[in-house]
C-alpha positions as CSV (number, residue, x, y, z in Angstrom):
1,X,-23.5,-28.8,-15.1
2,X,-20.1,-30.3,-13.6
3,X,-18.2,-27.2,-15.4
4,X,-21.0,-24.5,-14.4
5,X,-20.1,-25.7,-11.0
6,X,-16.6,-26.6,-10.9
7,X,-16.7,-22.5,-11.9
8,X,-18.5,-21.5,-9.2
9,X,-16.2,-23.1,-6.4
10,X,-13.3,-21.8,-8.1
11,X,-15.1,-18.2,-8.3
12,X,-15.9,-18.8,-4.3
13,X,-12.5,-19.6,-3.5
14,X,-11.4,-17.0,-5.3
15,X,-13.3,-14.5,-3.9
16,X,-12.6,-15.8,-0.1
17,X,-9.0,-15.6,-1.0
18,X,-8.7,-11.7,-2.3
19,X,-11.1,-11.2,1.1
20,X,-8.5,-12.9,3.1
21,X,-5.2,-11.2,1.7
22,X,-7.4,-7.9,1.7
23,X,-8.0,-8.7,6.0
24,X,-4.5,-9.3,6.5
25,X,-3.3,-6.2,4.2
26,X,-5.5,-4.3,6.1
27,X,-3.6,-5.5,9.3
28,X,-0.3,-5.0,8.3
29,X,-0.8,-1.8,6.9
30,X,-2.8,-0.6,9.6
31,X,-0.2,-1.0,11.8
32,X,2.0,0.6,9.7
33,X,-0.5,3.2,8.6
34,X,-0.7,4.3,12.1
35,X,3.3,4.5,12.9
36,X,3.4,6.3,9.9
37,X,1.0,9.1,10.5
38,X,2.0,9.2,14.3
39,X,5.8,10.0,12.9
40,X,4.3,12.6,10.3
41,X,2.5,14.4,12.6
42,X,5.6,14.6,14.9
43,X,8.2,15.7,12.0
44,X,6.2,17.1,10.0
45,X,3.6,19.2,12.4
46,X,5.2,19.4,15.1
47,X,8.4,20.1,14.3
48,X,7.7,21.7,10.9
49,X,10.0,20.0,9.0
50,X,9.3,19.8,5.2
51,X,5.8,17.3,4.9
52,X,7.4,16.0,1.2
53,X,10.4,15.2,2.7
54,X,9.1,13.3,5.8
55,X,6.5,12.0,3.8
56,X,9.2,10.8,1.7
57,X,11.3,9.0,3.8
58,X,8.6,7.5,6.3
59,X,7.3,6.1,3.0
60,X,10.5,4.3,2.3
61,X,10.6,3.0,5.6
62,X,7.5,1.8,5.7
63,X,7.8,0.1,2.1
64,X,10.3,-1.9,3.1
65,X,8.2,-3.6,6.3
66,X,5.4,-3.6,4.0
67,X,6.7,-5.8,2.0
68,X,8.0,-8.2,4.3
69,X,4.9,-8.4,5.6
70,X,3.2,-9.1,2.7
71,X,5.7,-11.7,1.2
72,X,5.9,-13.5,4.5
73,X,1.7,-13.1,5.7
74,X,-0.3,-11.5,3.5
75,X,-0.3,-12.7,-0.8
76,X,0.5,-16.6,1.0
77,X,0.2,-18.0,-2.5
78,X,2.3,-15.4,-5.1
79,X,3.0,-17.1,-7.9
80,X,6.8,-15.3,-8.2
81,X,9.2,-16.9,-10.5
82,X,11.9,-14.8,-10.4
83,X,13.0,-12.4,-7.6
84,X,14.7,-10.4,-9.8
85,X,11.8,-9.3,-12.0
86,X,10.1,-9.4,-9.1
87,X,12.0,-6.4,-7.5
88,X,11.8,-4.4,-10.3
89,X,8.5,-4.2,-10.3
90,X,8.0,-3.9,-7.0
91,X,9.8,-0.9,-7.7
92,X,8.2,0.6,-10.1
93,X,4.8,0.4,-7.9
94,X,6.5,1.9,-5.1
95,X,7.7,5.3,-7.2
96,X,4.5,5.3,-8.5
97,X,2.7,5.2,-4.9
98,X,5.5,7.3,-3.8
99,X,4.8,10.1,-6.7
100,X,1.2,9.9,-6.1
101,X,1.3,10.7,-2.2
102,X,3.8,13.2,-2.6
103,X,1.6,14.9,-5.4
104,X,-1.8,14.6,-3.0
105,X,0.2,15.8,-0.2
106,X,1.2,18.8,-2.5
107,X,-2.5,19.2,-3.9
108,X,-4.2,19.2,-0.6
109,X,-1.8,21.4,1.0
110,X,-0.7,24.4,-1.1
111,X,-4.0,24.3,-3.8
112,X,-6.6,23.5,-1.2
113,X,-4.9,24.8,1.8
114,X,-5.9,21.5,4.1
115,X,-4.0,20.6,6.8
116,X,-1.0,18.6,6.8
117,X,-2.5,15.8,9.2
118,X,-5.9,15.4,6.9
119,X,-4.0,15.6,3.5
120,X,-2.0,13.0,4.8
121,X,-5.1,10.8,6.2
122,X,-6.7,11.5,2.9
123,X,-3.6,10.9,1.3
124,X,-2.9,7.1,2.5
125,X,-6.3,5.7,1.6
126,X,-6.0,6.9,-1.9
127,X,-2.4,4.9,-1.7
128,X,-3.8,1.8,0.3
129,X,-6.1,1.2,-2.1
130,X,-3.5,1.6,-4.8
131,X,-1.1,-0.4,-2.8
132,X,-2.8,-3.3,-2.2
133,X,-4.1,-3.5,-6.2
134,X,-0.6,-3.3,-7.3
135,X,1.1,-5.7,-5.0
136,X,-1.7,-8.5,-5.3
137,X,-1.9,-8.2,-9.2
138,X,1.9,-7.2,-10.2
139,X,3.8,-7.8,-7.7
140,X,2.5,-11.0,-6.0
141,X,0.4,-12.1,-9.0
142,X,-2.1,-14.2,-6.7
């Protein structure tokens, strides 16, 4: 039974570990989920500049304090070997969560005619979730 139990603290602390790195992601990109939509509404809704483009380069803004914050507070124990690869992947998550908020955005406001402030709230949880799978699995790989 030493195995069947040795399994069970590791599945424990395992679990208690993805709930803590999920609390402080949750944190960090509040905060920055908040600044972000605050700054949409103003260029974007306010003063009707183009939402992709805004969108756009809030997200790359954002991206980069998002991942200081979660190489410095959040994934605490990332197994990364090797910066380099570990850019380039990082990068390849962030087009991809780049493309798919841009195409939401797109989707919710020309096919289904929402507003710009909801398409972009219903936008950024889609991309949270996303977010916070990629980083922790393929970019932190804890």
């Amino acid at each position: 039974m030493i195995i069947g139990e040795q399994i069970q603290v590791i599945n424990y602390e395992s679990n208690l570990n993805i709930f803590f790195q999920l609390f402080r992601y949750v944190i960090a990109g509040g905060g920055l989920f908040l600044i972000d939509v605050v700054l949409f509404y103003v260029f974007a809704v306010f003063l009707n500049i183009n939402y992709l483009a805004v969108n756009s380069t809030l997200f790359l803004f954002g991206s980069v304090l998002n991942y200081i914050l979660s190489y410095k507070w959040v994934f605490l124990n990332s197994n990364i070997d090797s910066h380099s690869r570990n850019i380039k992947v990082l990068l390849l998550v962030l087009l991809f969560s780049l493309l798919l908020s841009n195409l939401q955005l797109y989707f919710y406001i020309e096919i289904l005619t929402l507003d710009k402030l909801d398409s972009k709230l219903l936008s950024a949880a889609v991309v949270f979730i996303w977010n916070f799978l990629a980083r922790k699995y393929f970019v932190f790989r804890c």
